[in-house]
N, C-alpha and C positions, 0 to 999 in steps of 0.2 A: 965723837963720830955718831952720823945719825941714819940706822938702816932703815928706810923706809920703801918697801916694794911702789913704783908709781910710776902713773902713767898722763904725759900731754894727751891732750883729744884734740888737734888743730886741722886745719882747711884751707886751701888752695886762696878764701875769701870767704866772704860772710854769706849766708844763704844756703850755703852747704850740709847743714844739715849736723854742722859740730855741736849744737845747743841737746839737740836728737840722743845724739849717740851717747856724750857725757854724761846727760843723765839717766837715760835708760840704763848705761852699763854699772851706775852707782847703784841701781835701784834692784837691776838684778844679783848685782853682789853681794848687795846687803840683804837683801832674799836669801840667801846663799848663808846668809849668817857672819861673815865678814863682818865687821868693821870697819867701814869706809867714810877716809876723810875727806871733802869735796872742799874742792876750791878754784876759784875763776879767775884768771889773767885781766887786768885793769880794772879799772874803777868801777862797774856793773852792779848794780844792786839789787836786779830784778833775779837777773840765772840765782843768786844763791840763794835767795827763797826758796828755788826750785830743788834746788841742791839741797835743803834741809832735810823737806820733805820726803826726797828720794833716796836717800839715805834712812831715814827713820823705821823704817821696815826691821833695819838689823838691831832698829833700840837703841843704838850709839847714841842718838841726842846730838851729832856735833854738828856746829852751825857750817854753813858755807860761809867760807870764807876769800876773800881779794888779795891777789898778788899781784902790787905796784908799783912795778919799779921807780916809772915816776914819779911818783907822790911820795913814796917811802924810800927811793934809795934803791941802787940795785945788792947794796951790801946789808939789808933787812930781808930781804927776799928769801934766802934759807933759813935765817932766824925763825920767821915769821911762817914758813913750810911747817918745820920741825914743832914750833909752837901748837899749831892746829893741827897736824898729826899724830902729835906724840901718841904710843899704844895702841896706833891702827895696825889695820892687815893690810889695806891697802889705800894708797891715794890717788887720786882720782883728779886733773887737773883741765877744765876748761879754758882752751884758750879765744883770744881775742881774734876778731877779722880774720885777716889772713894772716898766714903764717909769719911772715916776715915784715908786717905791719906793725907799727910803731909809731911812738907822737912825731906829730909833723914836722918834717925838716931836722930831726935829731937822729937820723938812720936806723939802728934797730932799738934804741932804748926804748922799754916800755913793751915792744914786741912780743908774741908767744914764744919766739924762735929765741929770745933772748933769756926769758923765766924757762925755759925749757934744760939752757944751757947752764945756768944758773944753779937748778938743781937737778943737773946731770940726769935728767929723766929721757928717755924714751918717747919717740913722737909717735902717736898712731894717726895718721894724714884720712879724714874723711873727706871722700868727693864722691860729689856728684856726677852720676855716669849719665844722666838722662839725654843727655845730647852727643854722648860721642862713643867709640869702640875703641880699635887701636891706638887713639890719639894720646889716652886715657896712661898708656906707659909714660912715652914724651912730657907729659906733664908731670907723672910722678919722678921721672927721672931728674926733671929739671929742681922739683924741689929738694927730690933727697942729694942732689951736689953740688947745690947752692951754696951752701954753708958748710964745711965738711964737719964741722964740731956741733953741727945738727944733727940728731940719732935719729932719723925714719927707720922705725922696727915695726911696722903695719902699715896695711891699707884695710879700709874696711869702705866700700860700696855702698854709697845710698841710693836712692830713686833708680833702682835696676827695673827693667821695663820687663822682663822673661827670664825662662831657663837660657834660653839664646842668646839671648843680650849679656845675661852673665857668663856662658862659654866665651863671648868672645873677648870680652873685658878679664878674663882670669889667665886666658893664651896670650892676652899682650901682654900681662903684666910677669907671665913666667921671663919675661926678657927682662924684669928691674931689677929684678934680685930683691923687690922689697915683698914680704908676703899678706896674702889675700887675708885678714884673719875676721872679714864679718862680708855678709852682703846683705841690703836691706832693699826692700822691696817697694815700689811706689804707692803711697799710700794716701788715704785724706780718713782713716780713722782717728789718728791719734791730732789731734789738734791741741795749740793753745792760746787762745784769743788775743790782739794787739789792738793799741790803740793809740795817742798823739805820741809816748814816750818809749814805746816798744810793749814786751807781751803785761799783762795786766799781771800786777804781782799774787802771789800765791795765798795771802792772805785776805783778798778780796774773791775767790774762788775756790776754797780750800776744800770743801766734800768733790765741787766737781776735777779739781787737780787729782786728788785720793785716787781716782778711778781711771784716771788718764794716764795716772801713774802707774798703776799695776800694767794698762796696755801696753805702757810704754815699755815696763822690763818686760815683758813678755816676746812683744817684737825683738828687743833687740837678745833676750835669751836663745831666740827660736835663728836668730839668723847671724849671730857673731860666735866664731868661738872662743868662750869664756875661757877657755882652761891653757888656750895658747895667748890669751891676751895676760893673764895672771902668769904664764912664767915670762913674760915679757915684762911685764914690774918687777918680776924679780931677780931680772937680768940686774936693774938700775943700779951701780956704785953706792958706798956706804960715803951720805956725804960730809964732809970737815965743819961743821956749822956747831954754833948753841943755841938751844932752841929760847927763842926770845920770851921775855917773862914781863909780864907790868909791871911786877915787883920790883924791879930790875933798875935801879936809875942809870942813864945813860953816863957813861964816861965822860969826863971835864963838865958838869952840867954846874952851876951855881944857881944858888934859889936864895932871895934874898931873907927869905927864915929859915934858917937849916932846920930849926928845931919844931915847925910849926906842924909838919905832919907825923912826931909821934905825940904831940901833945892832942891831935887832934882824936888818934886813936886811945890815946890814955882818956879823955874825957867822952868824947860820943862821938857817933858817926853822924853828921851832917844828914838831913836826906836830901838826895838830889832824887827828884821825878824825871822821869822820861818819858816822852810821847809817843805810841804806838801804837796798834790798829791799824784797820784799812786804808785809813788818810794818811798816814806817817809811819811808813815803812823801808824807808831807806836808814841805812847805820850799819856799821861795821862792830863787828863782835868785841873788835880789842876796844874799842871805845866807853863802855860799858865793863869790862876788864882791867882796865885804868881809871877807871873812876871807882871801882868798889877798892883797885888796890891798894890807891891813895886816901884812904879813908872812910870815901861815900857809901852811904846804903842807898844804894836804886832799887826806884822803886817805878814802877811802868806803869802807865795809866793810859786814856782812852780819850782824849777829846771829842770824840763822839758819841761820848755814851757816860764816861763818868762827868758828876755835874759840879764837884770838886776836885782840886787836886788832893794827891796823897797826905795823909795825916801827917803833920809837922814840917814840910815842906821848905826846904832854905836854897834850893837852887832848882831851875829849870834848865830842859837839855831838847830843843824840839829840832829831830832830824831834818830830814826829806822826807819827797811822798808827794800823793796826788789830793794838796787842799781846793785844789780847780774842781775837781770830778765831786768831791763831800761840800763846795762853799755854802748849800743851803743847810745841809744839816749841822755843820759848822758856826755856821750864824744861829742856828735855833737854839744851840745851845748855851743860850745867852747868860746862866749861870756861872758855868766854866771861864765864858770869855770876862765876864768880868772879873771871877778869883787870878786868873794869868794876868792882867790888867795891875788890880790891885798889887801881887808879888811883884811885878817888874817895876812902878812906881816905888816901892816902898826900897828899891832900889838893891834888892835879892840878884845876884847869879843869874841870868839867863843867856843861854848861849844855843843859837838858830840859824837853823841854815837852810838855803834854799824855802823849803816848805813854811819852815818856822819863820822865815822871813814875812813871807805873805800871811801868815798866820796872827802874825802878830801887828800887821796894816790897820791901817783904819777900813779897808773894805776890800774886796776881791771880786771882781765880775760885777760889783753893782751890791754886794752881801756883808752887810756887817761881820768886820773884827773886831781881833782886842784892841784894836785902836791903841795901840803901844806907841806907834810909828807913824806920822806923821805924812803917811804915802799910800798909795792907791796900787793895786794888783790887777791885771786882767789876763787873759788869754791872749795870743797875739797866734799870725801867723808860720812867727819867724821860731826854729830850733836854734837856741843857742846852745852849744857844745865845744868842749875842747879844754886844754889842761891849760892851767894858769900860774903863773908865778907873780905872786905877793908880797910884799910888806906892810907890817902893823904899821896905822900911822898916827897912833897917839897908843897910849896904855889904857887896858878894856878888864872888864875879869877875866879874859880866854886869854891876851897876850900880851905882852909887855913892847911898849915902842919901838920900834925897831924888829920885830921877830919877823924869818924870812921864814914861809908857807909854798908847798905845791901843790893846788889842789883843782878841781876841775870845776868844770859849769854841765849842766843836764837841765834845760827846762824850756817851756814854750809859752810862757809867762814876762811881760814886762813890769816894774815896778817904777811909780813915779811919783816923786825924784828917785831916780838909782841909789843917792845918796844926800846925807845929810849934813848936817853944820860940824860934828866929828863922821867922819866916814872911818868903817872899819878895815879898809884895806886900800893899799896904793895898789893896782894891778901894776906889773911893770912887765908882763908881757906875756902872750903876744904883742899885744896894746898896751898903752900907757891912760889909765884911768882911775877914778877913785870909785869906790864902790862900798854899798855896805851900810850900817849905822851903829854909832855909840855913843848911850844914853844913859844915865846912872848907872847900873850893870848888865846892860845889855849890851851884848852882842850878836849884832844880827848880820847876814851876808846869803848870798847867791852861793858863793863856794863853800864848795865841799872838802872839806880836811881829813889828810887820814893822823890820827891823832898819834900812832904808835912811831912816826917821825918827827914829832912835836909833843912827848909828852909830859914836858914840863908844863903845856896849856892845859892840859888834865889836872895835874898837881895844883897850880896858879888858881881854877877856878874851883877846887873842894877847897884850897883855903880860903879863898872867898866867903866859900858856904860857911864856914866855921867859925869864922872870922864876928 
């Protein structure tokens, strides 16, 4: 059993202001001195940057982390809670869109309303009052008894116009039975910049977030109450989970060396590098977590700034991220791109996604790459988005023939050819396409995987490295 006080932060819809509230009220808590664990509903890689950061105040160090039910299953979702909270005071849970939004045409799966129910938490429903008074119950009504195994235990009020404007939105709402527990006020102080992909991650603006961030708990200190929203976490049910471990091999899994990962730690750990900085900052924390558990020592490097990779080097790991926005400096660093050139020739581990894709192109926008890839990258006007279901269509270092994948697409970039003479993935739907590339040991693709539902692809590519 796993008691963990916590709290959903979800919204009528997107625009509301639940990105606001979640992380101010992490930032004020961990001001507070708490221990707060932060985590965002779907596949989003930007909010948990944000999430790091704002948290950090209390010193915890703990990363933001993604809860997918898509990609991972809705039976990993409190594993994966309990994993990244264990030893908090409290957690802290962002959710997606609107409340009751979910991947397409699959009804709630994927939803906040469904990770909410999941881990038996508490919803605190922020809306935006800016346009209406009375209406303002009627809408809360409808979503707290929508779903009745949905727990509405707050409202908390953004973009309130007056003291007026809040009497009268606090008199409708004494008729929901749900209570007032923040009101915030219309603001254009606390901003944070956006651009083709959504807000600019926090590591390409880090002193100016630092400062944004203190406004940010401040506002939501001065106008939420803290101390009713903390016994509302600790309303939440102790819930029946284990908390999930990378160590951990999955039940019925076969590897075709049983023995090849203690041999690998009886003799050395492999190094695998990973790509980080401001160009390459999407990844998920268990990812990194399964690769140290199954032997790797990661080790994180800079393609913008380091002009080698890490010393001894037997595998590459290049996320997501924006190589569009770095291609010149990217390309200048002509040192790098040929040691990453060299390693994936000489037929080493490398395993790329989205960024790494283009990364590893012969050009992007018109700007020399590592020329790995046999394909061109530019900018387009078109956002492609949405969750994908996969299969392996030959055996790669990341997956063996036949392995079925859920993973998503984020980018506003085309790559051409999409694919090459081995393609690393069949999409098989929405669409039916092949997509991707595999090349001595590379694997390269658009999607994005969450590895802690696949992490025998973890295991598969350190033994590569080792190998």
């Amino acid at each position: 059993m796993v008691s963990v006080p916590r709290l959903v932060i979800a919204a009528p819809s997107s625009g509301s202001g639940k990105t606001t509230v979640a992380t101010g009220l992490m930032a004020a808590f961990a001001e507070r001195g708490l221990a707060v664990s932060p985590h965002k509903v779907g596949p989003d890689y930007i909010d948990p940057g944000y999430h790091t950061l704002a948290v950090s105040a209390g010193g915890s160090g703990r990363p933001g982390r993604n809860l997918d039910a898509y990609m991972s299953g809705t039976a990993l979702i409190g594993p994966l809670f309990a994993h990244g909270a264990a030893g908090c005071d409290l957690a802290i849970v962002e959710g997606v869109m609107g409340l009751y939004d979910g991947a397409s045409g699959q009804g709630e799966l994927a939803s906040t309303a469904q990770v909410s129910k999941l881990l038996r938490a508490p919803v605190v429903l922020v809306v935006d009052a800016s346009s209406q008074s009375r209406s303002v119950a009627a809408l809360v009504h409808g979503f707290a008894s929508w779903d009745p195994e949905v727990r509405i235990g707050a409202v908390i009020l953004n973009k309130v116009a007056s003291d007026r404007h809040e009497l009268l939105l606090r008199e409708a709402l004494d008729e929901s039975g749900v209570p007032v527990m923040g009101v915030l006020r219309r603001t254009e102080h606390v901003s944070t910049p956006s651009r083709h992909l959504g807000l600019v991650p926090v590591e390409e603006r880090r002193a100016d977030a630092v400062g944004s961030m203190r406004e940010l708990a401040g506002r939501v200190r001065d106008g939420c109450d803290l101390e009713a929203l903390l016994g509302l976490a600790r309303s939440a049910p102790a819930l029946d989970v284990t908390a999930w471990a990378p160590e951990v091999e999955p039940v019925g899994s076969r590897l075709s060396q049983p023995s090849q990962c203690s041999r690998i730690s009886r003799i050395s750990r492999p190094v695998v590098a990973v790509a980080a900085g401001s160009a390459f900052t999407f990844s998920y924390a268990e990812h990194t977590e399964l690769l140290t558990a199954v032997g790797a020592d990661v080790v994180p490097f800079d393609p913008l700034r380091d002009e080698q990779l890490p010393d001894g080097t037997r595998g590459l790991v290049i996320g997501g991220g924006f190589p569009e926005v770095y291609a010149p400096e990217l390309s200048a660093n002509e040192q790098l791109r040929k040691a990453v050139a060299e390693l994936a020739h000489s037929g080493a581990p490398v395993a790329a996604e989205c960024a790494g894709l283009l990364y590893l192109a012969r050009s992007l926008d018109g700007k020399p790459m590592c020329g790995v890839l046999d394909a061109d990258g530019r900018m387009s006007g078109r956002l492609t988005l949405g969750y994908r279901e996969a299969v392996a269509v030959g055996d790669s270092a990341l997956a063996g023939a036949g392995t079925r994948v859920r993973g998503h697409e984020f980018h506003r970039t085309v790559l051409e050819p999409g694919a090459g003479a081995a393609p690393a993935w069949g999409v098989v739907h929405p669409e039916r396409r092949l997509e991707g590339f595999v090349q001595h040991g590379v694997h390269a693709s658009y999607l994005h995987t969450h590895w802690a539902a696949t992490p025998l692809m973890a295991r598969r590519f350190v033994e590569r490295c080792a190998g």
